[in-house]
C-alpha positions in Angstrom: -102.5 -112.4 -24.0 -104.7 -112.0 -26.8 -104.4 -115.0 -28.3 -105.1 -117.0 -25.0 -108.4 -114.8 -24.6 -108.9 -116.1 -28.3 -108.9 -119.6 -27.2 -110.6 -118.6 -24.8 -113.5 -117.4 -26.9 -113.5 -120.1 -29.4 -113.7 -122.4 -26.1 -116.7 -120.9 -24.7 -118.4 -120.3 -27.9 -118.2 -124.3 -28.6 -119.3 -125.1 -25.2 -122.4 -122.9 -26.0 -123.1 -124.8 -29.1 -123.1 -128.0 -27.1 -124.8 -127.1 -24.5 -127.7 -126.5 -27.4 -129.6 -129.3 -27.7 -132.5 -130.1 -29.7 -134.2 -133.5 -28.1 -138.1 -133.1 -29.4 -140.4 -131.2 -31.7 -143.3 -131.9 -31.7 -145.5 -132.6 -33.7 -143.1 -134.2 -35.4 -144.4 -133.5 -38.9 -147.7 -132.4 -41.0 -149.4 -132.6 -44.0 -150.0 -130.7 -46.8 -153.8 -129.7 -48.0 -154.9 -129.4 -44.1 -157.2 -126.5 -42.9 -155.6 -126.3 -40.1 -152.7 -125.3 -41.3 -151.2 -122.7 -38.9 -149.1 -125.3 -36.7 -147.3 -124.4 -33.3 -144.1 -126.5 -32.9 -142.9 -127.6 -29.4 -139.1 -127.9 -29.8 -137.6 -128.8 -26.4 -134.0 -129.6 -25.3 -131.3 -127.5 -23.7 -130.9 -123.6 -23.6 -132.8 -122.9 -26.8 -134.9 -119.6 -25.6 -131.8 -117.6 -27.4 -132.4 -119.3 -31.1 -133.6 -117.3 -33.7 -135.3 -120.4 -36.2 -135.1 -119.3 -40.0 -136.1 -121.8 -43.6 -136.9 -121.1 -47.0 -139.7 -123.5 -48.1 -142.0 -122.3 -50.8 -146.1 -122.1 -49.7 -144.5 -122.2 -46.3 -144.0 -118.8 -43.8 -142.6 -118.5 -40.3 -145.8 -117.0 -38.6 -143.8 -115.9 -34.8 -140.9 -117.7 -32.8 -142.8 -117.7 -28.8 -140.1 -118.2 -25.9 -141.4 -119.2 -22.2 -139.8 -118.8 -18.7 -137.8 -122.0 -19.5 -135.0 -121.3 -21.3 -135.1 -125.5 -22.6 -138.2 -124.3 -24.8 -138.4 -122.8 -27.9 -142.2 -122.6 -30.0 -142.2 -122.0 -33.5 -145.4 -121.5 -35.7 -145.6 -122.0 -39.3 -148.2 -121.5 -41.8 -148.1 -123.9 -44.4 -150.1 -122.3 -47.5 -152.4 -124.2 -50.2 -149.4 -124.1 -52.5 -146.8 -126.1 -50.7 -145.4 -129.6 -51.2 -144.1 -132.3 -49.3 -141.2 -132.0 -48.6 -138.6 -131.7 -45.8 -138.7 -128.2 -44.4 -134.5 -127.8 -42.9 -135.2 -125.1 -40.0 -132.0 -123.3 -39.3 -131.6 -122.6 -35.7 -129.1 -119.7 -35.5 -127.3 -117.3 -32.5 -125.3 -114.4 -33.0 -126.4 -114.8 -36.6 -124.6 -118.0 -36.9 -126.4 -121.4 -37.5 -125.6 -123.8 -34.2 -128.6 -126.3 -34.9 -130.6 -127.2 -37.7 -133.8 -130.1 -38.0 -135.6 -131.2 -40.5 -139.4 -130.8 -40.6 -141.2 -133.1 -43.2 -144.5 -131.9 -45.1 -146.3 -135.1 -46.0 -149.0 -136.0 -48.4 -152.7 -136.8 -47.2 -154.1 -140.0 -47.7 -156.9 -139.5 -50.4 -160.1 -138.8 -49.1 -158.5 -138.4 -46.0 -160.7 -135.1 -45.1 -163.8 -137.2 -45.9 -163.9 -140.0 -43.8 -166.4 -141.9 -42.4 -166.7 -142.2 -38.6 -169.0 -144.4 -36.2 -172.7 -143.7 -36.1 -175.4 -145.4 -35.0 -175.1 -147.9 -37.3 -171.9 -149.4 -35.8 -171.4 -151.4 -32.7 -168.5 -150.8 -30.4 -166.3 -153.0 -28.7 -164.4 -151.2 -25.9 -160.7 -153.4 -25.1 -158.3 -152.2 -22.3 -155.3 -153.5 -24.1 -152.8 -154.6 -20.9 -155.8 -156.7 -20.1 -157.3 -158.2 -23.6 -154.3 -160.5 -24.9 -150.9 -160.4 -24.6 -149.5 -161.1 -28.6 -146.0 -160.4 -28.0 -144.3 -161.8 -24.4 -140.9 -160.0 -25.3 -142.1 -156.5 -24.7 -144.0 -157.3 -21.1 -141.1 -155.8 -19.6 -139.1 -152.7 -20.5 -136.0 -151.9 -18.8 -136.1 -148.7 -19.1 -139.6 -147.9 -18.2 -140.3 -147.1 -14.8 -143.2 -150.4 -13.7 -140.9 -153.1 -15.0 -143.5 -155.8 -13.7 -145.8 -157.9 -15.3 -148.0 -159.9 -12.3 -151.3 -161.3 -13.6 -152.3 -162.0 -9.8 -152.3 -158.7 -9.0 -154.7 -156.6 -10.2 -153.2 -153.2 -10.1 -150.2 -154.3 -12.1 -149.3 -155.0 -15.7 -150.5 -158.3 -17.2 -148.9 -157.7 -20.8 -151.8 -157.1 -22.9 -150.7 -155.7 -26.3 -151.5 -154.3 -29.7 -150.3 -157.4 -31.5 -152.7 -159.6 -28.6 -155.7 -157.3 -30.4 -154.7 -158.1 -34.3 -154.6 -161.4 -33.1 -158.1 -161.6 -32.2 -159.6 -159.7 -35.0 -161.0 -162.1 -37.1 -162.9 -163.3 -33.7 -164.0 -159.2 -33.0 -165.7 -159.2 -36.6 -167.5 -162.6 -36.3 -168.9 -161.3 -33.2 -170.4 -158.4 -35.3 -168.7 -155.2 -34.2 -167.4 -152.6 -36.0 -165.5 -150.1 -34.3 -162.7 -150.7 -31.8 -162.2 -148.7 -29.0 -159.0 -149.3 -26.7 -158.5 -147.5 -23.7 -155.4 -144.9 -24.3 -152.3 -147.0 -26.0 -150.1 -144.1 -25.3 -147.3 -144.3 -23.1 -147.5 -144.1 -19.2 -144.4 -144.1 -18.2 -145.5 -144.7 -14.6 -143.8 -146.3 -11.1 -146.9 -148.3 -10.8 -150.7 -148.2 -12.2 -149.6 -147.8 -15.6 -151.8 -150.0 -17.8 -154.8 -148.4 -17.7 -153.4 -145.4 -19.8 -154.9 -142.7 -18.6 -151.5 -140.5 -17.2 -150.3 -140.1 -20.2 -146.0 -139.3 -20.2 -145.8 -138.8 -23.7 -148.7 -137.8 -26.0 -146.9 -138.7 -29.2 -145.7 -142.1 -28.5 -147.4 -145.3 -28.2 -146.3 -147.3 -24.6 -143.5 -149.8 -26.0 -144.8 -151.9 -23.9 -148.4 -152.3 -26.3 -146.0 -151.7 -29.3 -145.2 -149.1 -31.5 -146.2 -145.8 -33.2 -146.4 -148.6 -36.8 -147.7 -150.9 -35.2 -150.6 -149.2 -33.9 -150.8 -147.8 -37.7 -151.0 -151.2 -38.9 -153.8 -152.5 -35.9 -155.6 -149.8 -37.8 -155.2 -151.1 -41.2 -155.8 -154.9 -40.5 -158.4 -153.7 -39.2 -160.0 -151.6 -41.6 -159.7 -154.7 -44.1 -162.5 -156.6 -42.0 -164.8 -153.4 -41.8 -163.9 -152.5 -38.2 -162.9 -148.7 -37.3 -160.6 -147.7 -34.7 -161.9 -145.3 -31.9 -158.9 -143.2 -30.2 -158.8 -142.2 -26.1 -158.5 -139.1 -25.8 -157.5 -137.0 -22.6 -157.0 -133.6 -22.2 -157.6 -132.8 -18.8 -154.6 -134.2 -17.3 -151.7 -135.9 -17.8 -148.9 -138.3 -15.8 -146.8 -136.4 -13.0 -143.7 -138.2 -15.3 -144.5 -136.2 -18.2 -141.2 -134.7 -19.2 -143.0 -131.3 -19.1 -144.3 -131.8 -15.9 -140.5 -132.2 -14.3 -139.1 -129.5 -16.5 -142.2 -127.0 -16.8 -142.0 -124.9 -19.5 -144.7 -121.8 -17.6 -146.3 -122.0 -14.1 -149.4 -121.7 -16.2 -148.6 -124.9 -18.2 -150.5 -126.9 -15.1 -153.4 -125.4 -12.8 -152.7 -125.6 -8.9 -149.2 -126.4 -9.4 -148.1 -125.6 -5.8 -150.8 -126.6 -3.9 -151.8 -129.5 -6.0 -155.2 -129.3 -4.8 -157.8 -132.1 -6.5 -160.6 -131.3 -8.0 -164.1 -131.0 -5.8 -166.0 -133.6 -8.4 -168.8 -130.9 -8.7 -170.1 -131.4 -12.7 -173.4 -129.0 -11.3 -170.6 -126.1 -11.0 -170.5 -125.6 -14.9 -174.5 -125.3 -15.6 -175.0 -123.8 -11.6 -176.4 -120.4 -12.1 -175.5 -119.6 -8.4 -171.8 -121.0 -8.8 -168.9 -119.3 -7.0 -165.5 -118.8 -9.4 -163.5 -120.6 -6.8 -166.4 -123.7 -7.0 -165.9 -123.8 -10.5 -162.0 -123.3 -10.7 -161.8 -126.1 -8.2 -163.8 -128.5 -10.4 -161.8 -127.8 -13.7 -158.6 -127.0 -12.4 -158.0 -129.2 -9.5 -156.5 -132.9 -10.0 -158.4 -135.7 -11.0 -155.9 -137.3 -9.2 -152.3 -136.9 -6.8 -150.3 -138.3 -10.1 -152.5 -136.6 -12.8 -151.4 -132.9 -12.6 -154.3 -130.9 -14.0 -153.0 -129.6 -17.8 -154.6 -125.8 -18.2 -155.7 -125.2 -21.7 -156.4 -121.7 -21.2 -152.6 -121.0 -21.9 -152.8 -120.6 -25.8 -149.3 -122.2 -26.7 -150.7 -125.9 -24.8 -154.2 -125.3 -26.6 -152.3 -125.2 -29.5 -150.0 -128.8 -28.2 -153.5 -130.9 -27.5 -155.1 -129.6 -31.0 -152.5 -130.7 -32.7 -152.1 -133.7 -31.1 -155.3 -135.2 -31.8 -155.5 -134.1 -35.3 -151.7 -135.7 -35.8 -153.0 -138.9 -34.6 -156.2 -139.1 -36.6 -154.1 -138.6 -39.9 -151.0 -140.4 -39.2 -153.0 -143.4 -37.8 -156.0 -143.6 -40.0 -158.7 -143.0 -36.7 -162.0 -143.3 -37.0 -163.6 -141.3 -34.3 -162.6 -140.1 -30.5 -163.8 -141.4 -27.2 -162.9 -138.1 -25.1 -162.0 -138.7 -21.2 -163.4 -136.8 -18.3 -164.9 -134.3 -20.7 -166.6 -131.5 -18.6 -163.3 -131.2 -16.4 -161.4 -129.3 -19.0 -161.9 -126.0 -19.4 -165.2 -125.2 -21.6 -164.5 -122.8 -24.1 -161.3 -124.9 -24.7 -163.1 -128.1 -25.6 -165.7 -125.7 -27.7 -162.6 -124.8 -29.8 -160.9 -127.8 -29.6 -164.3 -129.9 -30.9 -164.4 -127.6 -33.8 -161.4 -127.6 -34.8 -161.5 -131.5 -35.4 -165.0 -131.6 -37.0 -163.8 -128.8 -39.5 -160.5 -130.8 -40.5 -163.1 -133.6 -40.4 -166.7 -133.1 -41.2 -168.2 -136.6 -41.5 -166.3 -137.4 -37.8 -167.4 -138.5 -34.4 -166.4 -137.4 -30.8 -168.2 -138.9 -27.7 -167.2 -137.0 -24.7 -167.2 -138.9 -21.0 -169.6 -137.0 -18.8 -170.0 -139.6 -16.3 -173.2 -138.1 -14.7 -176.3 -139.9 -14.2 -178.3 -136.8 -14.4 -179.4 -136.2 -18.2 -179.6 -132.2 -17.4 -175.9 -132.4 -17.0 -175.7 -134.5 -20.1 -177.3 -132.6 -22.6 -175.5 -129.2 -21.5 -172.6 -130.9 -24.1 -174.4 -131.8 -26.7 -174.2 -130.4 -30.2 -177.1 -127.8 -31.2 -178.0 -127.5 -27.4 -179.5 -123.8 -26.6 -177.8 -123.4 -23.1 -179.6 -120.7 -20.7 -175.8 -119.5 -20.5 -175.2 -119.2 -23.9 -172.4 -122.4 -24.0 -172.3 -123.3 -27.6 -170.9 -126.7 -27.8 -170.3 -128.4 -31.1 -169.5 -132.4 -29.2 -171.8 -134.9 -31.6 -171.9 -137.6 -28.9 -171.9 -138.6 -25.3 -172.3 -141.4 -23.1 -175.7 -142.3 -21.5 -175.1 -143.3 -17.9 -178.5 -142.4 -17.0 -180.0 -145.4 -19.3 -177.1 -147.7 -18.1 -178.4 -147.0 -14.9 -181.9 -147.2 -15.5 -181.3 -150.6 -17.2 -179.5 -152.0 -14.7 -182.9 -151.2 -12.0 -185.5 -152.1 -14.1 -183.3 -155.9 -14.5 -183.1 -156.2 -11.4 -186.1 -155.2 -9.8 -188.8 -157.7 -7.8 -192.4 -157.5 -9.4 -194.0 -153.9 -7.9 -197.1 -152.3 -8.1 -196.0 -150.9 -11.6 -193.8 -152.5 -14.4 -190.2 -152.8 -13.4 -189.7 -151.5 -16.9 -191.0 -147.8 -15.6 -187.6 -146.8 -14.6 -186.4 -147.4 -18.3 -189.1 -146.2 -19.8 -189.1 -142.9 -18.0 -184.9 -142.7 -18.8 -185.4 -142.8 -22.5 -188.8 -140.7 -22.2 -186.5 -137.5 -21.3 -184.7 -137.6 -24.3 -186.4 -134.2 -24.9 -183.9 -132.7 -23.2 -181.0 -134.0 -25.4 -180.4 -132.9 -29.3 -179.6 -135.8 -30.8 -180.5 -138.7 -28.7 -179.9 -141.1 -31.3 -176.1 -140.0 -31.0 -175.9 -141.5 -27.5 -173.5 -144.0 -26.4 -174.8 -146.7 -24.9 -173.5 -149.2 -23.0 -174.0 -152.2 -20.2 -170.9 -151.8 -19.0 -167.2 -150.1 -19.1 -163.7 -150.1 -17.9 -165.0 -147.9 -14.8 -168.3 -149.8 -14.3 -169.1 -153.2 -12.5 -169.6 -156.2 -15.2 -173.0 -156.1 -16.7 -173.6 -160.4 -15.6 -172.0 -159.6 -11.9 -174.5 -156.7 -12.0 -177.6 -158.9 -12.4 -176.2 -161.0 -10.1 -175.2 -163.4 -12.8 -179.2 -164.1 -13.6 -178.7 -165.3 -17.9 -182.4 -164.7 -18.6 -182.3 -161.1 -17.6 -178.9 -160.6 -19.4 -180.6 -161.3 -22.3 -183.2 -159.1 -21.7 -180.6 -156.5 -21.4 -178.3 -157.5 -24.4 -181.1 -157.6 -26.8 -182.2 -153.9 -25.5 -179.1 -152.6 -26.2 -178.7 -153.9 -29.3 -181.7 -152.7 -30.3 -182.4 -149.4 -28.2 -182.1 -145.8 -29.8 -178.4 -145.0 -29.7 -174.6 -146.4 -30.6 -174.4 -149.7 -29.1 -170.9 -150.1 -26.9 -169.8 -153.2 -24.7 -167.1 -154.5 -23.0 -164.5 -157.0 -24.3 -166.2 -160.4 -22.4 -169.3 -159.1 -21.5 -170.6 -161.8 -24.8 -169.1 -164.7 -22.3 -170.3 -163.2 -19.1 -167.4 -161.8 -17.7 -167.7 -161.0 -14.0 -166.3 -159.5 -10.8 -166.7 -160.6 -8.1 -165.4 -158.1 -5.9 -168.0 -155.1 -6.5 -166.4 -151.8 -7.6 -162.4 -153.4 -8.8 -161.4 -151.7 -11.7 -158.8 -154.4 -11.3 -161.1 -157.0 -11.7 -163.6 -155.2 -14.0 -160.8 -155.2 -16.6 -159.9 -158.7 -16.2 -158.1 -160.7 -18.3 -159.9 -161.8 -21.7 -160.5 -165.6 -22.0 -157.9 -167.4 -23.9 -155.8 -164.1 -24.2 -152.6 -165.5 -23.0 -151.3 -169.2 -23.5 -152.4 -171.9 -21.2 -155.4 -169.9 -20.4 -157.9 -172.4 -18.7 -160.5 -170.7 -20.7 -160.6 -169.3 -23.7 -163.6 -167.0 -25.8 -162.3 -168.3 -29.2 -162.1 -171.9 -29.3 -164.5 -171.9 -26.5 -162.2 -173.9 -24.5 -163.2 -174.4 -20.5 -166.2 -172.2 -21.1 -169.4 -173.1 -19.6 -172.8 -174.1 -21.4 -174.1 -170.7 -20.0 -171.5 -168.8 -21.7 -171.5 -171.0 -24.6 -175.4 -169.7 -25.0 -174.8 -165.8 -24.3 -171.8 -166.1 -26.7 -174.2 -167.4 -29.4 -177.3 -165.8 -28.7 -174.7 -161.9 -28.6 -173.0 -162.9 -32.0 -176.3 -163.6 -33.5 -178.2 -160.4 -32.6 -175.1 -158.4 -33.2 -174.8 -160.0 -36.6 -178.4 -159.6 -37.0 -177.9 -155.8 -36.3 -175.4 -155.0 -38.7 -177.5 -156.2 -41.5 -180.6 -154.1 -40.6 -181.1 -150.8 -41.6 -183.1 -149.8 -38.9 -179.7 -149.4 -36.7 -178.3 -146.4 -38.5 -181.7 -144.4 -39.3 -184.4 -145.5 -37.7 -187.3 -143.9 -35.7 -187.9 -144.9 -32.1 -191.5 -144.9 -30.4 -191.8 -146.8 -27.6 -194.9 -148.2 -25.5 -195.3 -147.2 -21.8 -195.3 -150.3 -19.8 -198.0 -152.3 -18.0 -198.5 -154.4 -14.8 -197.6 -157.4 -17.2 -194.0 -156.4 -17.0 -193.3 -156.5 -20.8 -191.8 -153.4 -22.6 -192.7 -153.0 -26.0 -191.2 -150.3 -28.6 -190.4 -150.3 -32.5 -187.4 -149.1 -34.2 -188.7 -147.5 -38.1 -187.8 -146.2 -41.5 -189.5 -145.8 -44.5 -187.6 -149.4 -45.6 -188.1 -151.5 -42.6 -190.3 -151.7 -39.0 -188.8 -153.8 -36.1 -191.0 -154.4 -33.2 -189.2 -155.3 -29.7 -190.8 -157.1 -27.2 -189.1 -157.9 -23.6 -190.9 -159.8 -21.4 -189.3 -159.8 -17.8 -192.1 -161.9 -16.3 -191.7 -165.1 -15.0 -195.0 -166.3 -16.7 -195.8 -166.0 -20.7 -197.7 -162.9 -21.4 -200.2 -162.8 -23.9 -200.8 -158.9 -25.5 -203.7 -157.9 -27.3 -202.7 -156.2 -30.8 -204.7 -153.9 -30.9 -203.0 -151.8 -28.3 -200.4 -151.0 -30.4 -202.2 -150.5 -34.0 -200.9 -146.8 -33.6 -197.6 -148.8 -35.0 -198.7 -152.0 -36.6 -202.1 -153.9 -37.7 -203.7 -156.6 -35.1 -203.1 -159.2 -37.5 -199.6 -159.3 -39.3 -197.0 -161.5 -40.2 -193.2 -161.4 -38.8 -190.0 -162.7 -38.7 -188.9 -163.4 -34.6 -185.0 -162.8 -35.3 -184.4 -164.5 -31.8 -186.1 -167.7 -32.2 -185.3 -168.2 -36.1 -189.0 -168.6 -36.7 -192.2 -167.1 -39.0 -195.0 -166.1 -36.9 -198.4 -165.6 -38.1 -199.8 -162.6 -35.4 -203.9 -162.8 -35.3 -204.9 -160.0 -32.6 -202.9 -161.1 -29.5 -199.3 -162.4 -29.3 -198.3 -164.8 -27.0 -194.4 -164.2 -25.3 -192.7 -167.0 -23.9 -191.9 -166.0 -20.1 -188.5 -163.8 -19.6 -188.0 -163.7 -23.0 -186.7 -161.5 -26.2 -188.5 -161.1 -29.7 -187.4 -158.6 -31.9 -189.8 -159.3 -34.9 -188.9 -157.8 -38.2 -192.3 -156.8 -39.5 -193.0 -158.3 -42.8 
């Protein structure tokens, strides 16, 4: 008898030890040197609530072991010291004081000058890609068996069309002779998704980049080649939600991981909520907690141990990868004093770094609330350096498209950037003339070339950091107002047999043939200015002759920008603007190519752009 309760033992003691499973921890390494150096691992598998972890690694200590209501999920937080090494740290996972799992953690070595690097800034120009829908470098990996969307249907736009990370090193050396430099791709990680993957945004596994846009290296090498032609890589953030086939979404580790978990409720859209002084708690909750969407379960970073998880994710990507700055999504729907801490965390691993947050509000009040160094009436410090404008994109897009009115059709963009009072560091705003989630800056203007212009050359040489959709320099369109689908359509020339194609300028017509040349060449134009990155803005308010006038200024250089919108040539007198520049003067008309000799009055060519570099 007691032998067979022996085997019985050593039966049921095995059967525990398999049962224990280690299948991720994550993040799946760190570095040496870091401030942030107290990291929380996620281990998750099977049954390891019950495992006591233990190491011996010099400059390293084990800080706590946390354990959750589900038994498959085990945290573990270390402090790695100033004096430790790389190395691989072997954590011993032990029961009943014997070791039934071990796994190595590795301690690698920063880059040099890691810490120090630089970011985007007003001196760079930003081209945003949505990589499904860009260029498609690699056909074998359209399709993934094992992924849940397994199809790839270019006439359908909902559905995959096998854009991918080696589609964008493949159009590089185009991207820099168009004069940008900083890349932003809509998220790259995976989405794991029945259907609607490729836009990126329901993330299903923070760590891993979607197989079907390549790898975790591959991405790290995007970043490199990229790098070597003076072009920085901007990285998607989201933290407010997630995919609804995010492995800890179908095996929760707390009830608290996810807000509204039973009722699923989405969120009420309200941004006023946060800066309403007459607010309800359940307005607010609803707004930050609720779901963006019925397969984007609402993450809740109040719980400390998932703070901890979307900290250290962002940080792990920025070193491993080599980023260059964050583009955060749907910003103000997280909770507040988690994106304070969260912000601050990354500028302080990072000081020279650049976040723009996504408040998608037209009203500037709203805005500024996020903004670095604003005094809130609430007391809300928030340490974000950037955000985008979607009041001036707005404004913009009325003052193009305006008839002729009692006052200038400019007024509406005049007034836009006259409130930049209200915001700390307006020349840290995004600006854009179109997006991934906006209508197509031509199809906006009703496909009129002479006002795109107009609105190119603003942008490019309006207060701010310059951003603009892949195509918009060939007139991309859509034609069916308010697609995403067809606001992120395919790039000309990205796949083979394209009809058209923005490169070789094969199929393209003489009108896109001109915006391609006249973008590159004020793009180009801007990157050797140094107006872009410092300068002063004062701007002219503008008169019945519909012209807006304003001047970008240092101490080295004075640009003066001139945008006629009439359909008749204007001729200003000089002396209006002697607060900025002499009557007479001689300047260089950066559109045109030519020397102009100004003698009190300046004649502009009817809807027309000068940007005159002031000699």
């Amino acid at each position: 008898m007691k032998k067979i309760f022996t085997l019985i033992s050593i039966s049921l003691f095995h059967l525990v030890v398999f049962s224990q499973r280690i299948n991720r921890v994550e993040p799946q390494n760190w570095w040496v040197g870091m401030k942030y150096n107290t990291v929380t691992l996620l281990i998750y598998g099977d049954n390891l609530s019950n495992l006591t972890p233990s190491f011996n690694y010099p400059g390293v200590e084990l800080v706590k072991t946390d354990t959750v209501e589900n038994k498959n999920y085990l945290f573990v937080t270390l402090k790695i010291n100033p004096e430790a090494k790389p190395g691989n740290i072997n954590i011993h996972f032990s029961q009943n004081n014997k070791i039934v799992l071990s796994k190595n953690f590795p301690l690698l070595e920063r880059e040099a000058g890691s810490a120090s690097r630089p970011s985007f800034s007003p001196k760079d120009a930003i081209l945003l890609i949505v990589p499904d829908r860009f260029s498609n470098g690699d056909a074998r990996n359209d399709v993934i068996p094992t992924m849940n969307e397994k199809t790839v249907d270019r006439s359908n736009e909902d559905k995959r069309h096998g854009g991918d990370i080696q589609g964008i090193m493949n159009h590089l050396d185009y991207i820099k002779s168009l004069g940008f430099t900083q890349i932003w791709n809509t998220p790259l990680i995976e989405n794991n998704e029945p259907d609607y993957s490729y836009h990126g945004y329901a993330a299903t596994d923070f760590y891993k980049i979607d197989p079907r846009f390549g790898t975790n290296e591959q991405f790290k090498l995007l970043v490199k080649e990229a790098k070597k032609r003076g072009i920085g890589m901007i990285w998607d953030v989201v933290l407010n939600h997630c995919g609804n086939e995010y492995y800890f979404f179908k095996d929760l580790p707390s009830k608290d991981w996810f807000n509204y978990i039973e009722t699923r409720t989405r969120t009420n859209g309200l941004k006023t909520t946060i800066t309403d002084p007459y607010a309800t708690e359940i307005d607010k909750k609803e707004y930050t907690d609720g779901w963006f969407d019925h397969h984007m379960p609402d993450l809740n970073q109040r719980n400390p141990l998932l703070a901890s998880y979307l900290i250290q994710n962002t940080i792990w990507w920025i070193e491993y990868a080599g980023i260059s700055g964050i583009r955060e999504d749907t910003y103000s729907y997280a909770d507040k004093d988690f994106l304070a801490t969260w912000t601050k965390s990354v500028l302080d691993e990072y000081p020279n770094f650049n976040i723009t947050g996504e408040e998608m509000s037209r009203n500037i009040y709203l805005t500024s609330y996020w903004q670095k160094d604003k005094i809130n009436t609430d007391g809300y410090q928030s340490y974000l350096p950037t955000l985008m404008d979607f009041s001036l994109n707005d404004n913009i897009i009325s003052s193009l498209n305006k008839p002729d009115e009692w006052f200038s059709t400019w007024r509406d963009t005049y007034q836009s950037v006259a409130q930049d009072y209200l915001i700390p560091h307006p020349e840290n705003q995004l600006i854009f003339p179109d997006n991934h989630d906006l209508d197509r800056f031509y199809s906006r203007l009703h496909k009129n070339l002479d006002n795109w212009k107009l609105g190119i050359a603003m942008y490019i040489t309006m207060r701010g950091i310059p951003e603009f959709l892949y195509g918009t320099e060939v007139l991309m369109t859509n034609e069916k107002a308010g697609s995403d689908g067809q606001r992120r359509g395919d790039f000309y020339g990205g796949w083979e047999n394209d009809s058209k194609n923005a490169r070789t300028e094969l199929g393209l017509t003489q009108e896109e043939k001109e915006a391609q040349k006249f973008f590159s060449k004020l793009l180009n134009w801007r990157k050797t200015n140094t107006i872009s990155g410092d300068g002063k803005f004062k701007h002219y308010a503008p008169q019945k002759n519909d012209v807006y006038v304003y001047f970008r200024y240092n101490t080295r250089q004075k640009v003066m920008v001139l945008l006629n919108k009439n359909s008749q040539a204007v001729s200003l007198d000089m002396n209006r603007y002697s607060e900025m520049v002499p009557a007479s003067f001689t300047a260089r008309d950066i559109v045109s190519d030519k020397d102009l000799e100004v003698r009190n009055s300046l004649k502009i060519p009817a809807k027309t752009a000068m940007i005159l570099e002031i000699k």
